[in-house]
N, C-alpha and C positions, 0 to 999 in steps of 0.2 A: 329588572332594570330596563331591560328591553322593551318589553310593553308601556313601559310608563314611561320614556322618551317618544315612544309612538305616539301616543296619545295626546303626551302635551304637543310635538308636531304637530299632529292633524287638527288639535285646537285651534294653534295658533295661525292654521292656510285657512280653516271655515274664518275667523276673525277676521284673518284680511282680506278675505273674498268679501265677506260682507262688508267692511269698511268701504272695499273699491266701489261696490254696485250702490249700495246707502248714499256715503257720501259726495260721488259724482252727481248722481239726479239731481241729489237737493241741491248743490252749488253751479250747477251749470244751469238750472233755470230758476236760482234768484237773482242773477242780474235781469233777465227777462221778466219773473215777477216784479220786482223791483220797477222795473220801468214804466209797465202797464198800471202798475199803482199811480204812480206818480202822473202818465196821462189821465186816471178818474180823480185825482185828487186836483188837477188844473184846471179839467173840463167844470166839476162841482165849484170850481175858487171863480170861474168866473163865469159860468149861469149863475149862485149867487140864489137867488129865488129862483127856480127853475125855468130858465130860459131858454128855450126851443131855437130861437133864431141864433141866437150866441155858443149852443153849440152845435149846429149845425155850419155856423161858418166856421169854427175852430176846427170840424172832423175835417171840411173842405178844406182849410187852409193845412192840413197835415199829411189829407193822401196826395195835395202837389209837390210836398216838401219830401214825402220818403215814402220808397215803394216798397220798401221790406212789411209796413202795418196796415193791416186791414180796420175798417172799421161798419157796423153796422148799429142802425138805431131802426129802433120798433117801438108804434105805442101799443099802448093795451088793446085798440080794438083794429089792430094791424092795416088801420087806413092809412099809417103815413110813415116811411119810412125812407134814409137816404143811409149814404155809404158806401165804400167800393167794393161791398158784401152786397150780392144779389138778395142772400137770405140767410137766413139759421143752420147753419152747418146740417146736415140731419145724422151723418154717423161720426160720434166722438167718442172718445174716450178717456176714463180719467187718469190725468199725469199724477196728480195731489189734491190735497184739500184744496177745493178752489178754484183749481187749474184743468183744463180742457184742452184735448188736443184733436185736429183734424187734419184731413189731408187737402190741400187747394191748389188749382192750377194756377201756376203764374204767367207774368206777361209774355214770358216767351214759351208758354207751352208747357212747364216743369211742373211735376207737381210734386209738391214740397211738404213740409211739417208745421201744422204751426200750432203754437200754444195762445190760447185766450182766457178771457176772464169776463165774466158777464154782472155789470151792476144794475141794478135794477133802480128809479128812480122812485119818490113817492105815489106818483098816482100809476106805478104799475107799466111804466115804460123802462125797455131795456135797451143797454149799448154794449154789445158787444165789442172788445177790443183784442188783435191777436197781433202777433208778430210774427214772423219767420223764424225758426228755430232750425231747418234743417242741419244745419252746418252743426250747429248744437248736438242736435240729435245722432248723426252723424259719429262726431267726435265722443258722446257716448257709447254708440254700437263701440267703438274700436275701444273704448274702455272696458265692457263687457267681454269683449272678444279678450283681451288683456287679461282681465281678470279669471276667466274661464282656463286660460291657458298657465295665470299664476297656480290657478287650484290644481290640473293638472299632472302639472310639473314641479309643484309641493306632496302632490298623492304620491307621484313616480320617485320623488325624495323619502318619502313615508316608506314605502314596498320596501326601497333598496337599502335604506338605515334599517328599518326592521330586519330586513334579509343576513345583511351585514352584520348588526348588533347580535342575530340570536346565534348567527354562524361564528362570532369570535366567542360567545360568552360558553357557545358549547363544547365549540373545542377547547377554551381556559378551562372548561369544567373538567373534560378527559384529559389534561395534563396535569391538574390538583387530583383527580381522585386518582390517578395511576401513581404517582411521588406519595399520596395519602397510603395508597395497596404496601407499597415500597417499604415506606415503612416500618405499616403494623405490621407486615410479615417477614421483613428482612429479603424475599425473594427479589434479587436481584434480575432475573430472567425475564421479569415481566416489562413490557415495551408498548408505549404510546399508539395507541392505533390511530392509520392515516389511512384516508380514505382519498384526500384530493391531493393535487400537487401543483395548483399555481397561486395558491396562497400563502402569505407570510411565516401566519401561524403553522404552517402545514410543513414549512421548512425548518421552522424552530424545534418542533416535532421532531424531523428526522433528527437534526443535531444531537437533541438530548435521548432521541434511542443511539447515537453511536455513545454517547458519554457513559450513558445507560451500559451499555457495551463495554467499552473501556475498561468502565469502574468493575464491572462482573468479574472480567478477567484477570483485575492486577487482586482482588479480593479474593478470588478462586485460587489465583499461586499462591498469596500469602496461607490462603487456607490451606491448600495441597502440600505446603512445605512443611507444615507442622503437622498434619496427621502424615504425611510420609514418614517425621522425623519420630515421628510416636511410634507408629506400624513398626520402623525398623530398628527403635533404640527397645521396645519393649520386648521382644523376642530374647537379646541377647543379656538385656535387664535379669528378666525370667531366668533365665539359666543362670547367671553369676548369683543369684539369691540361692539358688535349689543347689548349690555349689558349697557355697557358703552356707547352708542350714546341715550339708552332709560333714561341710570341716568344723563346724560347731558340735557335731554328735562326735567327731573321734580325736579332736584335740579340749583341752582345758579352755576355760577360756579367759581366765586369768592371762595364759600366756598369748593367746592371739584375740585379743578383745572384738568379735565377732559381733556381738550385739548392735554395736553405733555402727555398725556397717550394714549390719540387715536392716535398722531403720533408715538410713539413706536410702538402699535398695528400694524401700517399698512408700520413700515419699517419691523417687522419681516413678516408681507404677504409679503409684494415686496418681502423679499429676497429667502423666501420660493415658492415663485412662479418663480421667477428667475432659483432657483436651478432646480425645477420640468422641467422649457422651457430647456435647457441649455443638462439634462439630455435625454428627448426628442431629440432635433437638434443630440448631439453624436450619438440618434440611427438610425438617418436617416428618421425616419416616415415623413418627411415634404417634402420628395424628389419628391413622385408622384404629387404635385401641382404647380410645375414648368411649365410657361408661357413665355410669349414675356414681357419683362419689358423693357419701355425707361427710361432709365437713366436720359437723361436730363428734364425727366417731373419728375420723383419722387424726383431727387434735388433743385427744384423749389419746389417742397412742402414742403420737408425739411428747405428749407431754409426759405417760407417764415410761417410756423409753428415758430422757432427760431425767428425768425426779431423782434417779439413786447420783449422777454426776452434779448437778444444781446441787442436792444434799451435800453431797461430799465437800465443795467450798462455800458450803454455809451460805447458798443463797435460796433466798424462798421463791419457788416456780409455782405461780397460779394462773389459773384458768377461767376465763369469765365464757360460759359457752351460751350458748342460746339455738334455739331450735330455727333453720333456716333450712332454704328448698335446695336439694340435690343438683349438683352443677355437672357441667361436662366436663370429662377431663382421663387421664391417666395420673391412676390411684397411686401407684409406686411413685411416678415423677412428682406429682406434690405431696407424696408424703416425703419427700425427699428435697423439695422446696422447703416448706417449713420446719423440717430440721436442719437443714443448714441454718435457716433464721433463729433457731433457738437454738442452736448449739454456738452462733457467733454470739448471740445476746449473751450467754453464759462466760461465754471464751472473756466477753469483753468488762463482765463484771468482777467489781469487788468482793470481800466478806461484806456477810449482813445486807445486802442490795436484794434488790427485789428484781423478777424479770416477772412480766404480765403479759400474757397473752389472752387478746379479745375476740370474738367472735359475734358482728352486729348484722341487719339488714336493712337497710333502705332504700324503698322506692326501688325494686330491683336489683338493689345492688348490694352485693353481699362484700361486706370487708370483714378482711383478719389485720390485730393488729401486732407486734410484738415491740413490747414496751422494754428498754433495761435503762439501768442506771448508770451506765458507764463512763467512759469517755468520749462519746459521741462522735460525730464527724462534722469537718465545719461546711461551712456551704459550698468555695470551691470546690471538693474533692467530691460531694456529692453524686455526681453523674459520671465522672470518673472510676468510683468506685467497681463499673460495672465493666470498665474494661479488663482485659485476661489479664493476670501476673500484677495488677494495681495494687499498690499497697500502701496505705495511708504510714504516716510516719510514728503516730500511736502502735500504729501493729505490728511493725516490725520483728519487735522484739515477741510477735507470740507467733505458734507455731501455726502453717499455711503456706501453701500456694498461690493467693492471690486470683482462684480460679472458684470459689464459693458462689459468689454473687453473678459473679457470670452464668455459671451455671442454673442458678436460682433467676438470672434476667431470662436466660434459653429458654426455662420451663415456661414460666412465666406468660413471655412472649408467642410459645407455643399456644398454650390457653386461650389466647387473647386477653389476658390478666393485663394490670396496670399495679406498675409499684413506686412507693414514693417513699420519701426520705426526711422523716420531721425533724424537730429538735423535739426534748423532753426534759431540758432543762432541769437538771441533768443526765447525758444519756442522749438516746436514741429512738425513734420509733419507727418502724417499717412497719408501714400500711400496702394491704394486697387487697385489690379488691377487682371480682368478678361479676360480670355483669350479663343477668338472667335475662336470656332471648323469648 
């Protein structure tokens, strides 16, 4: 964008430079042509048949009437000539088609500009006619000077817009691509690099690294508060289970019904270990164990882990796989991604329903899909869903944390995977798809 404002600029100072210097010349010496026309067109109106005495009294009666115009007549065999031209200019130059300019001393000494025009009569006699133009000439140079100085000072506009334009578009670009970083990685920590400090941009910069700032630290308490509350509720969790599984071996349990209590027990571990995994993935520690994973061997185990449970409520679990190129990643975490997706898919279907799971490539890009029939989700809750403890109001009533999809957004995210949220009319489709560097 910056280039291409330059450029139409610098079009549009060549334009007017050439307008100024063009169209000055021509219009400052056609009232002078203009004029001189009109003296050979008077001198021919009244010789008439070529009259020698008639226009030599007409040059006479013109240089007593005005000293600004020369004139000189010559015949062909240079016997006879009059005027208040001694002779033929001998150094001119050409102003335009036509026109002739030389330099002449005048009455007081000066020597001046003048432009002429030379007609020539039939038998080969010339009359030179000029006028004075200095003043003309003159007010051109300071046009030229003018114009010289528009281009100038249109280039020194060009440099400093350019300078300008490429200096904000760069810096806009290092404040989109760091909020872009932001992001796809969720790392808070990273900050707008400044280099200068008496620019605008360069102050908006600081601003948004303190917000930047800010935000890191009310997000870090919020985080520190819940894996504090994890660290120190699951310690004491742990022992009241291990308490509880020893009063379950030496009483009945008819009499102290132990069981709904040790599943309580171990959905508040799940969820506090959930939180603890989930808090981990955001901070990346999982990245250095990234390997060659096939796809289509760890959804074959996915699926067929699933197959005796899908059996079990009578729904049919199929696999469309296809042969696709090994991606980077940690193998346990997305085998641990797509089973949560197929075990919600499951969770959330009926008898007789079908869950489908795909496995495509295109153009680099490898998607998994998981298809069920269920109850779906509408489109507000959509992006919601992926916050911690979210729980759509269809799911309430099934068993969950609310910490699945987070955890499957963590993995995800970690990867640099992208997930999205169809409809499937009826039902649901969660598309994964990774993309081959």
């Amino acid at each position: 964008m910056a280039a291409l404002f330059t450029v139409l600029l610098g079009v549009s100072a060549v334009l007017l430079g050439y307008f100024l210097y063009d169209f000055g010349q021509k219009n400052f010496l056609r009232e002078t042509e203009a004029a001189i026309d009109t003296e050979i067109d008077h001198i021919l109106f009244l010789s008439k048949e070529f009259n020698l005495e008639n226009i030599e009294h007409y040059v006479v009666q013109r240089i007593n009437e005005s000293d600004g115009t020369l004139y000189f007549y010559q015949d062909l065999e240079n016997q006879q000539s009059f005027g208040n031209l001694k002779e033929m200019p001998k150094k001119v130059t050409r102003i335009q088609e036509g026109i002739i300019g030389f330099y002449h001393e005048t009455n007081i000494g000066d020597i001046d500009f003048y432009a002429a025009k030379i007609h020539t009569f039939r038998d080969g006699a010339r009359l030179l006619i000029a006028r004075n133009i200095q003043e003309i000439q003159n007010t051109y140079s300071m046009l030229k000077l003018f114009s010289a100085l528009i281009m100038f000072f249109m280039l020194m506009v060009i440099l400093v817009s350019f300078f300008i334009s490429n200096f904000v578009v760069s810096r806009i670009n290092i404040i989109g691509r760091t909020a872009n970083d932001i992001m796809l990685t969720g790392d808070l920590s990273r900050r707008i690099s400044i280099d200068t400090s008496w620019d605008d941009l360069s102050n908006l910069a600081q601003i948004l690294n303190k917000l930047l700032e800010r935000i890191e630290t009310l997000i870090s308490g919020i985080r520190d508060v819940s894996d504090n509350i994890a660290h120190d509720l699951r310690t004491p969790l742990t022992r009241l289970r291990n308490n509880l599984e020893n009063l379950k071996k030496e009483v009945s349990m008819e009499a102290y019904k132990v069981d709904p209590i040790l599943e309580e027990a171990d959905h508040l571990l799940s969820t506090f270990n959930s939180l603890l995994r989930i808090t981990n993935l955001e901070k990346g520690t999982k990245e250095k164990t990234f390997t060659d994973i096939d796809l289509d061997n760890l959804l074959s185990d996915v699926i067929e882990l699933y197959d005796p449970i899908a059996e079990a409520k009578d729904i049919r679990l199929e696999y469309q796989k296809a042969h696709v190129p090994y991606i980077q990643g940690d193998r346990n975490l997305i085998f641990q991604c797509f089973a949560n997706l197929v075990d919600n898919a499951i969770k959330f279907s009926e008898k007789n329903q079908k869950v489908l799971v795909q496995l495509q490539e295109d153009q680099k890009i490898i998607t998994v899909q998981v298809h069920d029939q269920g109850v779906g989700i509408s489109k507000a809750e959509k992006q919601k869903v992926f916050d911690r403890f979210y729980r759509t109001d269809k799911s309430r009533h099934k068993n969950g944390n609310g910490l699945g999809l987070s955890l499957v957004k963590a993995i995800l995210d970690l990867h640099a995977a992208n997930i999205e949220l169809l409809d499937n009319n009826p039902g649901l489709i969660v598309s994964v798809s990774f993309t081959l560097k």
